[in-house]
Backbone bond lengths (Angstrom), bond angles and torsions (degrees), N, CA, C in turn:
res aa  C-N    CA-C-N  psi(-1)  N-CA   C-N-CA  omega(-1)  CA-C   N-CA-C  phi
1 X - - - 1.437 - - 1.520 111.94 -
2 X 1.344 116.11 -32.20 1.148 125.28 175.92 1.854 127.96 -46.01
3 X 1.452 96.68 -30.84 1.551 117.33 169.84 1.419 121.30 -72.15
4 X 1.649 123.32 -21.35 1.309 133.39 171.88 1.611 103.70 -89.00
5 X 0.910 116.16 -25.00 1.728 116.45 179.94 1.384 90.41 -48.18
6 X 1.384 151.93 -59.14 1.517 126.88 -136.84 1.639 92.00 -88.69
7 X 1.028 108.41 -22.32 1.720 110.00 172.18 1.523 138.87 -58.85
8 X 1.584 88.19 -51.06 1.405 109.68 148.98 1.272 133.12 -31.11
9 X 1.435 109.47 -52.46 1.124 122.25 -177.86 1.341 111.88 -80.25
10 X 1.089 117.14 -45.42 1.482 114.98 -179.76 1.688 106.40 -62.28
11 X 1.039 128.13 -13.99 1.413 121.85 175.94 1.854 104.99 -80.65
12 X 1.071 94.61 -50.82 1.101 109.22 -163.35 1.447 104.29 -60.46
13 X 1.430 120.19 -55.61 1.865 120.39 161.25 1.244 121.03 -25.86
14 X 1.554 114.50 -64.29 1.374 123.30 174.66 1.282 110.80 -44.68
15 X 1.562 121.20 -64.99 1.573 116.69 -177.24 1.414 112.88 -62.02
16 X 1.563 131.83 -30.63 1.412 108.67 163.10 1.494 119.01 -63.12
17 X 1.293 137.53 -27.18 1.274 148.77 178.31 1.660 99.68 -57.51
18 X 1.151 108.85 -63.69 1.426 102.09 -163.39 1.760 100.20 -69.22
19 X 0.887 140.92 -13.56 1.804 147.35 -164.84 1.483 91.90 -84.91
20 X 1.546 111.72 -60.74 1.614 110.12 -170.12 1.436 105.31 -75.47
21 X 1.976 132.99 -25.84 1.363 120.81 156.22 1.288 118.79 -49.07
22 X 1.315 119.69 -41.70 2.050 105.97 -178.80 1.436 100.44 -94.20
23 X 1.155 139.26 -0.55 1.422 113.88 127.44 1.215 140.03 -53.62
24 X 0.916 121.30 -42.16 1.468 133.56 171.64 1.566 95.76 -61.69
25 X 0.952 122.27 -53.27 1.722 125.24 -171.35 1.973 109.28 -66.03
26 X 1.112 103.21 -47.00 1.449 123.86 155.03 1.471 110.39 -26.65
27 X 1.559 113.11 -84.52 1.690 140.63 -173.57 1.854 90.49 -52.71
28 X 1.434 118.37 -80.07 1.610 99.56 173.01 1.490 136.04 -36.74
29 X 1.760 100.42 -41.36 1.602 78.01 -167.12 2.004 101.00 -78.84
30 X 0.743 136.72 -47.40 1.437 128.73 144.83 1.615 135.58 -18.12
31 X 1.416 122.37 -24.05 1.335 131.50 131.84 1.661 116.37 -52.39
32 X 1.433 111.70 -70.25 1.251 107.07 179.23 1.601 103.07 -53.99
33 X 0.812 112.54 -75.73 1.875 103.07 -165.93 1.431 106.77 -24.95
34 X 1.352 140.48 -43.88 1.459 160.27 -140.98 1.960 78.62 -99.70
35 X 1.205 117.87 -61.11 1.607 103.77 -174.62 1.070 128.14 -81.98
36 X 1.784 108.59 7.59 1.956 116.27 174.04 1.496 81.42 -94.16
37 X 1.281 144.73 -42.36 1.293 142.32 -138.26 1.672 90.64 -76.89
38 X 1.659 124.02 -57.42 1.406 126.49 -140.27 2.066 87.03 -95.15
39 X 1.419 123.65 -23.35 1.495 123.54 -155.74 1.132 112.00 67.77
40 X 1.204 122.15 69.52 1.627 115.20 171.76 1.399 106.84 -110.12
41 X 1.422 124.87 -174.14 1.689 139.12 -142.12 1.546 88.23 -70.38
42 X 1.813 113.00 133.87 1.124 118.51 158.98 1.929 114.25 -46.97
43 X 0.864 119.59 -36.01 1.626 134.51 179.19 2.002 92.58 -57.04
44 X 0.664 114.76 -79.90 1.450 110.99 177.29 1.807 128.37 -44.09
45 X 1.329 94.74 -17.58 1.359 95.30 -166.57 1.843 85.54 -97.63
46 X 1.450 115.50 -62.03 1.450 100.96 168.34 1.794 140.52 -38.97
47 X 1.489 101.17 -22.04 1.289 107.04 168.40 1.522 115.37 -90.42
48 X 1.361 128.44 -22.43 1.605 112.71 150.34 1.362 127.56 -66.32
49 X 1.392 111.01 -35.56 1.606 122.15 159.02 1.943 109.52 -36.64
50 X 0.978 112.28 -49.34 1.438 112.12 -151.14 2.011 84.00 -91.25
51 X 1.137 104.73 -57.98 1.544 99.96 166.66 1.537 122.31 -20.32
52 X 1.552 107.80 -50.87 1.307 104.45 -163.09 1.557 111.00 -93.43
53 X 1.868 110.73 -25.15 1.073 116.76 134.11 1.610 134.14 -12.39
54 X 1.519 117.44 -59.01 1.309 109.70 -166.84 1.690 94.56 -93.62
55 X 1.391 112.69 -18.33 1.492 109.05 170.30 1.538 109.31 -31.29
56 X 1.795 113.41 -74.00 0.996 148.11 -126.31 1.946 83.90 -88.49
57 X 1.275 105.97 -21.52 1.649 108.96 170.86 1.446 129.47 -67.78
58 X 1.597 88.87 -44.14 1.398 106.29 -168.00 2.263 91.73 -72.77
59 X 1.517 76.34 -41.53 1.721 57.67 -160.89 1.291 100.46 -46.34
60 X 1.380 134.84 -67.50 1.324 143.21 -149.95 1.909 103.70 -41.98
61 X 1.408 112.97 -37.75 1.703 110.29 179.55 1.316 100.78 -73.20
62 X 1.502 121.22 -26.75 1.490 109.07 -171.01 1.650 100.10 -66.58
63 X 1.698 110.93 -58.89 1.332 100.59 -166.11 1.926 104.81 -69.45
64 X 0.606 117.47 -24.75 2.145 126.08 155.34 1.678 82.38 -30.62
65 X 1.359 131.75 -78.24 1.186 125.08 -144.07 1.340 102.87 -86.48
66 X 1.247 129.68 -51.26 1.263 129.68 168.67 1.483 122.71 -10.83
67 X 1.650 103.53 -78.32 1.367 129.62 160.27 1.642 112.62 -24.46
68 X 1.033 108.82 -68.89 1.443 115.87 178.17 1.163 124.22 -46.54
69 X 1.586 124.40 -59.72 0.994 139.44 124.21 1.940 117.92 20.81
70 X 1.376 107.83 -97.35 1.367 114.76 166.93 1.214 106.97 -68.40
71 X 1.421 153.00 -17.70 1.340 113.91 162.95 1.661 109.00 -79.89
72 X 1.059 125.02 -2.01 1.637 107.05 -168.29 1.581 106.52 -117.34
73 X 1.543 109.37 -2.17 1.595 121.51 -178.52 1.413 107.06 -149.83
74 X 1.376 121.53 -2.71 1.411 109.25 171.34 1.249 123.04 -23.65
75 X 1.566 112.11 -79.16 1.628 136.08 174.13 1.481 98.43 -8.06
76 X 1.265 131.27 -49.13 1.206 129.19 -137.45 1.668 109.60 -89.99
77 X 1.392 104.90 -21.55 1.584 121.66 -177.62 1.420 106.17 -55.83
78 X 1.096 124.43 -36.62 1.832 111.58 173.17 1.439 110.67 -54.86
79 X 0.979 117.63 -17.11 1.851 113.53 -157.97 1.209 113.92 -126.26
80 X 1.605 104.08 19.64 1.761 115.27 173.81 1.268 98.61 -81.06
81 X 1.704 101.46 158.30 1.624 97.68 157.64 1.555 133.90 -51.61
82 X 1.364 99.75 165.54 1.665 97.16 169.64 1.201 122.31 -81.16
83 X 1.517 112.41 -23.26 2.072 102.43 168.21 1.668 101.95 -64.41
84 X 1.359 133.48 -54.76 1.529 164.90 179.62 1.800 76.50 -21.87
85 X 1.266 112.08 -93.40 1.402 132.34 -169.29 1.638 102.90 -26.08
86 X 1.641 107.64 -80.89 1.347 122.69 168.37 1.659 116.42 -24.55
87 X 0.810 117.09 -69.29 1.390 135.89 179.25 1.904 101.06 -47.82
88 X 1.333 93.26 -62.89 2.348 88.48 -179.40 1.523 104.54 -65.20
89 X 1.426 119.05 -9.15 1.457 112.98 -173.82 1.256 108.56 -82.88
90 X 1.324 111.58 -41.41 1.466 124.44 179.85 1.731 112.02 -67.05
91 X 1.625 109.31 -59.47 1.619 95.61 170.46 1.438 103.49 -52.74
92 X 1.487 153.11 -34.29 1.045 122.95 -147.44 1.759 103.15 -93.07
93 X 0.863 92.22 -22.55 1.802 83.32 169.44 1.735 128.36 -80.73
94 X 1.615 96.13 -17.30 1.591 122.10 174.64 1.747 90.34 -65.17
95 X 1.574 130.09 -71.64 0.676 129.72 167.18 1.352 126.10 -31.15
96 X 1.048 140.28 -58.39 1.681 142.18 -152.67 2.045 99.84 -102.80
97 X 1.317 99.95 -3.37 1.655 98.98 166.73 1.381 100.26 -106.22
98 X 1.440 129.35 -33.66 1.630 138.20 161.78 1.905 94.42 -32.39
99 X 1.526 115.61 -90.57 1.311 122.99 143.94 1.080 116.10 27.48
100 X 1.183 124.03 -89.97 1.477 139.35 -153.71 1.028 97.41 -80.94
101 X 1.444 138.35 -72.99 1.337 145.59 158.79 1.235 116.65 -7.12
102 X 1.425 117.54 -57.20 1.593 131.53 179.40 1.634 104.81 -53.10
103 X 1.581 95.95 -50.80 1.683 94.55 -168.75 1.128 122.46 -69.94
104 X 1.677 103.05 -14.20 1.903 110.45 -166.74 1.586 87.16 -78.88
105 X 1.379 106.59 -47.82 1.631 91.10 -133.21 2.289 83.29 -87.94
106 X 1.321 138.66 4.50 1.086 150.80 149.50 1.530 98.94 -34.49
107 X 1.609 113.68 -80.85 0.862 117.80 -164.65 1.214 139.56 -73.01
108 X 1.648 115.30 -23.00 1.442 121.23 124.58 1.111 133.11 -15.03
109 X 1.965 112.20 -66.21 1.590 114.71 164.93 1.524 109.22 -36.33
110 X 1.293 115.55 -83.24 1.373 122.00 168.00 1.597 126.16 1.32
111 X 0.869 61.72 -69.43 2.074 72.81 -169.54 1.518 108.12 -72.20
112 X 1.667 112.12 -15.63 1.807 112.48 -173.30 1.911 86.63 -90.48
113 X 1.157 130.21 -13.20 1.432 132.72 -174.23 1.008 93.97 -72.54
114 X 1.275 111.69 -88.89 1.314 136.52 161.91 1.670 100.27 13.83
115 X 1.263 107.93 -98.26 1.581 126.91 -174.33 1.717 102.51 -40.38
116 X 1.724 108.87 -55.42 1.517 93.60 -177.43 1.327 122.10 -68.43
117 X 1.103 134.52 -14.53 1.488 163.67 136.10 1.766 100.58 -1.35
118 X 1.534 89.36 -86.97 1.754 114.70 171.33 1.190 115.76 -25.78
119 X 1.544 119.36 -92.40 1.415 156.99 156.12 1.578 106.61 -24.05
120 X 1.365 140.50 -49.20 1.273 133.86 127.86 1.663 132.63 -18.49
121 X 1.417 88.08 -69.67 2.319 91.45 161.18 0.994 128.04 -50.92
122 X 1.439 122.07 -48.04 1.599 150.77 161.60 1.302 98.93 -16.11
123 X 1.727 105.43 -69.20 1.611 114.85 -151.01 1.773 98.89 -90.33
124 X 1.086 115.68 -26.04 1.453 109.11 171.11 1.577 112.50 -68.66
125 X 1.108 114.77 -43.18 1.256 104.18 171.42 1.543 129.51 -75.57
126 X 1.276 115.22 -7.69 1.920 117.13 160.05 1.039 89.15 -80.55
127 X 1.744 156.09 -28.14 1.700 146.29 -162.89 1.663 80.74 -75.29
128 X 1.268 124.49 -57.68 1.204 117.36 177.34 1.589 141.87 -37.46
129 X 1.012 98.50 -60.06 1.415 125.34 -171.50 1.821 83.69 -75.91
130 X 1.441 110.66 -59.55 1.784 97.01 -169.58 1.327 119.82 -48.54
131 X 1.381 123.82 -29.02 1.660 126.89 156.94 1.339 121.08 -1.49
132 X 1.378 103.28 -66.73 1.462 121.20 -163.66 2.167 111.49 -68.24
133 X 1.324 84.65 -37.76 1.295 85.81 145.15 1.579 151.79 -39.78
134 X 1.457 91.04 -63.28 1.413 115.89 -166.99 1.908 108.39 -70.63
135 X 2.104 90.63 -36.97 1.858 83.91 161.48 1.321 129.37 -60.89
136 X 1.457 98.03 -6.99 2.083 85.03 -178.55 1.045 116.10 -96.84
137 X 1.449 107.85 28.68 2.184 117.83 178.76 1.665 76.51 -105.03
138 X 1.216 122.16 -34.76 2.143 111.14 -159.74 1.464 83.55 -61.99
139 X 1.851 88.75 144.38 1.756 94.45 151.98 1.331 112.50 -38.49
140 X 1.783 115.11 166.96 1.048 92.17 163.80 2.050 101.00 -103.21
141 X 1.474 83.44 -175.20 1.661 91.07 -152.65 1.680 101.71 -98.03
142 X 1.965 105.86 -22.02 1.530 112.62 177.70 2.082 124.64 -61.65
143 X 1.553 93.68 -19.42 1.807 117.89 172.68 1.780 92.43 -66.16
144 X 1.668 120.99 -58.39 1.176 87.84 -151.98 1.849 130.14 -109.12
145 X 1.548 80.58 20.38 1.653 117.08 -176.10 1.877 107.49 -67.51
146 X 1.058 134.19 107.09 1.599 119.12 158.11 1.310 123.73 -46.90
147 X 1.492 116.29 118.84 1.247 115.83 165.23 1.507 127.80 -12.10
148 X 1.414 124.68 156.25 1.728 136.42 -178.00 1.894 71.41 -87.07
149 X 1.417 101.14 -77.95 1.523 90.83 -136.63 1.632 109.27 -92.88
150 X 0.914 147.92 145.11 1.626 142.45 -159.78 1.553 102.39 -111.11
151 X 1.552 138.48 119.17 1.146 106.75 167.02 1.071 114.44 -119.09
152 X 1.743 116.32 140.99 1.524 108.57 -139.57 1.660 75.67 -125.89
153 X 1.001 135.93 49.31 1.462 111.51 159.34 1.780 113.27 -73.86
154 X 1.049 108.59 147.97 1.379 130.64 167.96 1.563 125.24 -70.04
């Protein structure tokens, strides 16, 4: 059994890796929500973006490695220890409630975009429309135009 121990572990790394990545993905998208809520610096909001970005990276090499993982040592998972076992059972549900969590509170983000999104268009388009307004402070331009047609009778 002693020969599956280094295996073990390597499973087991990965699945803590990926648990504390959607935490991390978790903690951002919950920053962002917190910085659509207050309007703070586009610069800040893109740097949790890219944060959660590399979240969404890491996971993907973890499960990259994961995968690999069971195809090239699967077999071997019957004949781990029983803490070994215990222990991937537990990250794996840490993980897949991480998961869920990620997706709930994702889609939350989503939908609060979404809305500021809207409500954003809204007001650009009265900046728009108020335009037409704002020309009727200009001189007007018909005072200082020369006539089309001249009539020059005598």
């Amino acid at each position: 059994m002693a020969a599956h121990e280094p295996a073990s572990r390597e499973l087991i790394r990965l699945l803590e890796q990926k648990a504390a990545s959607f935490q991390t993905f978790i903690t951002a998208t919950e920053s962002l929500t917190t910085s659509l809520d207050s309007r703070v610096d586009i610069k800040e909001i893109q740097s949790v973006l890219a944060e959660r970005h590399r979240c969404m990276q890491s996971i993907d090499k973890i499960d990259q490695g994961i995968a690999t993982f069971l195809k090239d040592k699967g077999h071997h998972l019957d004949t781990l220890p029983h803490a070994d076992k215990e222990r991937m059972n537990s990250l794996t549900k840490t993980v897949a409630t991480a998961a869920s969590d990620a997706f709930r509170k994702n889609k939350d983000l989503e939908m609060r975009m979404s809305h500021s999104r809207a409500v954003l268009s809204n007001e650009m388009l009265k900046i728009i429309k108020s335009k037409h307004g704002v020309e009727g402070y200009l001189p007007s331009t018909r005072q200082n135009r020369t006539p089309r047609f001249l009539d020059v009778r005598s």
